[in-house]
C-alpha positions in Angstrom: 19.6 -19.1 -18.5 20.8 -17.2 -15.5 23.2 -17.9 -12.8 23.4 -17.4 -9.2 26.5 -16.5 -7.9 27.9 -19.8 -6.5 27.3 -21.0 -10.1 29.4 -17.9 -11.2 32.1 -18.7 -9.2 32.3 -22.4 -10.3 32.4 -21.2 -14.1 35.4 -19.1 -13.0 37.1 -22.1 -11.6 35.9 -24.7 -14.8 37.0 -22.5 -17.4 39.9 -21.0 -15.9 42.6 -22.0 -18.5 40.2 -21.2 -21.7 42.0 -18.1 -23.3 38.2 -16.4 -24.0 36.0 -18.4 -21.8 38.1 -17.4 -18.8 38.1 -13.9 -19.0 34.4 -14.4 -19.6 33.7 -16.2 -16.6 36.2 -13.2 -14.6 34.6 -10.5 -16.2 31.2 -11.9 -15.2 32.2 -12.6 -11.8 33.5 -8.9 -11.7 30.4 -7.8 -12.8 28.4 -9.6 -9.9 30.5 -7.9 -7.7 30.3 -4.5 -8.8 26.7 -5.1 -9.0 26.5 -6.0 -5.7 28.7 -3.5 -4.4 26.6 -0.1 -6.0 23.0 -1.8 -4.9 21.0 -4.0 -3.4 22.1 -7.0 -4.7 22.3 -9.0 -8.0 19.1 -10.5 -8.4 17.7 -7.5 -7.6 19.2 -5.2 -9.9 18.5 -5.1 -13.6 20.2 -2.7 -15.1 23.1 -5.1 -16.2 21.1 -8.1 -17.0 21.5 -7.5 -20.8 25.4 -7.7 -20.7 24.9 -10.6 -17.7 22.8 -12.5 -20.1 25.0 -12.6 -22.8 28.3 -13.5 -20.9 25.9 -16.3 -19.3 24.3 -17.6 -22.1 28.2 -17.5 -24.3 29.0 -20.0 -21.1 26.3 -22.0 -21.2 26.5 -22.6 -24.7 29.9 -24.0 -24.2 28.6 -26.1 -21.6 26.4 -27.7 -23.6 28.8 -28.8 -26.1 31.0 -30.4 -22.8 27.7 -31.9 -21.5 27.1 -33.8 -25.0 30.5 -34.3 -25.5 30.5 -31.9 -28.9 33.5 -29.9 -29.8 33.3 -26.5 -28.8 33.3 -23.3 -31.1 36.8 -22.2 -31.9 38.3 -19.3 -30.0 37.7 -16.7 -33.1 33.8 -17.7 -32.8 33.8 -17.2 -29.3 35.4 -14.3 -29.2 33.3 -12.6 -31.6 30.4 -12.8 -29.4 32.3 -12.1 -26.1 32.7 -8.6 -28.2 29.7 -8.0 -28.4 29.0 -9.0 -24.5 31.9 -6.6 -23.8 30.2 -3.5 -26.3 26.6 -3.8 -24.2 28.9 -4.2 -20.9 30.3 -1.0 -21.8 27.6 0.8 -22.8 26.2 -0.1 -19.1 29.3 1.1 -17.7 28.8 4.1 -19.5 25.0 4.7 -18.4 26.0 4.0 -14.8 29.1 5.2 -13.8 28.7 4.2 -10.5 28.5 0.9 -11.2 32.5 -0.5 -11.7 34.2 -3.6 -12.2 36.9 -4.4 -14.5 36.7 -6.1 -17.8 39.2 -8.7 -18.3 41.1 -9.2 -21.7 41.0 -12.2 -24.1 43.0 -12.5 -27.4 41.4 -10.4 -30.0 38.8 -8.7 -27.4 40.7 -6.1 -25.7 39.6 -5.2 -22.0 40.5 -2.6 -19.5 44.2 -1.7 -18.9 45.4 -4.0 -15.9 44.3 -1.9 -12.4 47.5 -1.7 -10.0 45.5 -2.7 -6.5 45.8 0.2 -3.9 47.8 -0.7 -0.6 46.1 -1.1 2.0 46.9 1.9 5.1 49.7 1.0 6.8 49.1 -0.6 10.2 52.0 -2.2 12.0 49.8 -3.2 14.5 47.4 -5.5 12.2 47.5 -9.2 12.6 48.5 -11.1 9.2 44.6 -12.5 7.8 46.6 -14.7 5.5 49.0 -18.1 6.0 50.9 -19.6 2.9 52.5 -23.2 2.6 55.1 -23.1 0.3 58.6 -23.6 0.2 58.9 -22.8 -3.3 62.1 -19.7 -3.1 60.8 -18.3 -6.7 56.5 -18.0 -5.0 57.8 -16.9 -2.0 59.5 -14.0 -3.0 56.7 -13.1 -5.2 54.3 -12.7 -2.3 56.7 -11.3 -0.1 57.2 -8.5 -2.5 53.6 -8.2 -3.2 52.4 -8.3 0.1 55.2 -5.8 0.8 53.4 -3.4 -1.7 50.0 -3.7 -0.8 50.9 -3.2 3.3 49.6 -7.1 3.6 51.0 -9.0 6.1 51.4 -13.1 5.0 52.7 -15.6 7.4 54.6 -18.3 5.8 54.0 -21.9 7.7 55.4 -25.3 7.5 52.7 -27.5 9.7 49.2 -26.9 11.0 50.3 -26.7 14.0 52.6 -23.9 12.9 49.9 -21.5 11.5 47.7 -22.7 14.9 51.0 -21.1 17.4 50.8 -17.9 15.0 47.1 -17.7 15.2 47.3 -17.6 19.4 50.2 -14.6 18.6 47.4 -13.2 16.9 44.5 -13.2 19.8 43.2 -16.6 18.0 41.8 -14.3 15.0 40.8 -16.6 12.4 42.8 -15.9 8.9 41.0 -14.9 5.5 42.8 -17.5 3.8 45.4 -20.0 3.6 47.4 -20.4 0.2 48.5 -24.3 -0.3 51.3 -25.4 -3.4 49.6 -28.3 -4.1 53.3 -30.0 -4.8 54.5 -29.1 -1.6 54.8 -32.5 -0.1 56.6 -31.7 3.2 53.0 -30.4 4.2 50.9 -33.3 2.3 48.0 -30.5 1.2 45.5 -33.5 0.7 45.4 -34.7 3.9 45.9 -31.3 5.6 43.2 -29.0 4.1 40.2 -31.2 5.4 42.0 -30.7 8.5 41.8 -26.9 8.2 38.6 -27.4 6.4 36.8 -28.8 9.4 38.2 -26.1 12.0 38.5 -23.0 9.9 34.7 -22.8 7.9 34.9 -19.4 6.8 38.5 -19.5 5.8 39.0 -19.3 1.8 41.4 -22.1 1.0 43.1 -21.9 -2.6 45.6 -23.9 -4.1 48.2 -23.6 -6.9 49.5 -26.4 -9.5 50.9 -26.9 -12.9 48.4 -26.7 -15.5 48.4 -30.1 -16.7 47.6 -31.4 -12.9 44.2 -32.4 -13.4 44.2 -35.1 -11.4 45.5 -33.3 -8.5 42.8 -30.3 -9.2 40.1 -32.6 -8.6 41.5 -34.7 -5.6 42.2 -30.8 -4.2 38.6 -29.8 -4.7 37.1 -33.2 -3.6 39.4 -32.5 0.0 38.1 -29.1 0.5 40.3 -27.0 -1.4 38.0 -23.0 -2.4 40.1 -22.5 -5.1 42.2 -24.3 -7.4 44.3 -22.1 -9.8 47.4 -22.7 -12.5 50.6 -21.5 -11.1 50.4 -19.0 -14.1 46.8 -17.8 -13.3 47.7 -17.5 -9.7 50.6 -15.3 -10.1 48.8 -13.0 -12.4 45.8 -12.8 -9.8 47.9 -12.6 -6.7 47.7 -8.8 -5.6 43.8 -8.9 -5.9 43.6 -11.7 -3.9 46.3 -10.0 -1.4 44.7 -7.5 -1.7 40.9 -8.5 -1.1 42.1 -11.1 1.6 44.3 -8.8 3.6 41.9 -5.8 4.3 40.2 -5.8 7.7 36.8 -7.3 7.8 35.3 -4.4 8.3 37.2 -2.9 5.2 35.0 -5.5 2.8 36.6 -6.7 -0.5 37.6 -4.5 -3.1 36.2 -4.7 -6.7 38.9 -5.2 -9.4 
């Protein structure tokens, strides 16, 4: 089998919570990205299809067993071949220096030592690319700090028509993306984000939640939410995606 990338990306969001299948899915979305960052694309370049192939085909076997409703290898099978996928992934790496992405760690397959995301240069003059609806003190104060790190600017809002009176500040610049807690009900994120949805195309919406919200995941996705994410994977992934999110567009996204 092989994927394209927008099947990538939704095995990154399926799998998200599976201790080896989700660092699988990362890892292979990493490697599309590298990919596509050091040539001329990804289905054009086949250097890395070996290690691609394996990740892919370790995910679609555990699709399969979803599809027919089969119970899935336990996580000591799994990883066993995700170490192999990592060895040829490696051995690519090797070959083609020039080629980088980051291999993500699952229990019993180690991966690579956990990058600290450069800041961006310091521009006081930069409009904030990224709007946040939460209340929550404890989230807050994690992006604030973040964002303070990586010289990102984040706007927090309470309404739509909030973050629209911050985007005039800005010279009506559209933002990169807009963060939602999904249990935030002063802001009602179901009905709001096919609001933004419909006026903001390009925008990359993601959303946070308990783990056990899978109800609420799928009413999220269903409204037009990017991205749905456990508070815990969230938290772990935030400078990247301060990081990626905050950079000018003409800075691109940086591979992690």
């Amino acid at each position: 089998m092989w994927m394209n990338e927008g099947e990538v990306s939704y095995e990154v969001e399926q799998w998200v919570d599976h201790p080896v299948l989700g660092p699988a899915t990362r890892t292979l979305q990493n490697l599309v990205d590298g990919t596509n960052a050091c040539s001329d694309g990804w289905p054009y370049w086949r250097k890395p299809a070996n290690a691609a192939r394996q990740l892919m085909e370790l995910i679609g076997s555990a699709n399969q067993h979803m599809r027919h409703g089969t119970e899935l290898p336990t996580d000591e099978q799994l990883a066993t071949r995700l170490k192999k996928a990592y060895a040829t992934l490696r051995r690519f790496r090797t070959a083609q220096p020039t080629c980088k992405f980051f291999i993500v760690d699952a229990p019993g397959v180690p991966g690579d030592p956990q990058p600290e995301p450069e800041p961006l240069p310091a521009n006081a003059e930069s409009n904030s690319r990224i709007f946040a609806f939460i209340e929550d003190l404890f989230f807050m104060a994690k992006i604030q700090e973040t964002a303070r790190k990586l010289n990102v600017k984040v706007e927090f809002v309470k309404s739509d028509k909030d973050m629209m009176e911050k985007m005039q500040q800005n010279g009506e610049e559209k933002p990169s993306l807009i963060i939602f807690d999904l249990n935030n009900a002063n802001v009602k994120p179901l009905t709001l984000i096919p609001k933004l949805k419909t006026k903001l195309k390009k925008t990359s919406i993601i959303g946070f939640l308990s783990h056990v919200q899978g109800d609420l995941k799928q009413k999220a996705h269903e409204v037009g939410c990017d991205m749905v994410l456990p508070r815990s994977a969230f938290s772990q992934n935030l400078p990247q995606l301060l990081r990626r999110h905050g950079a000018p567009e003409e800075a691109g996204p940086m591979v992690q």
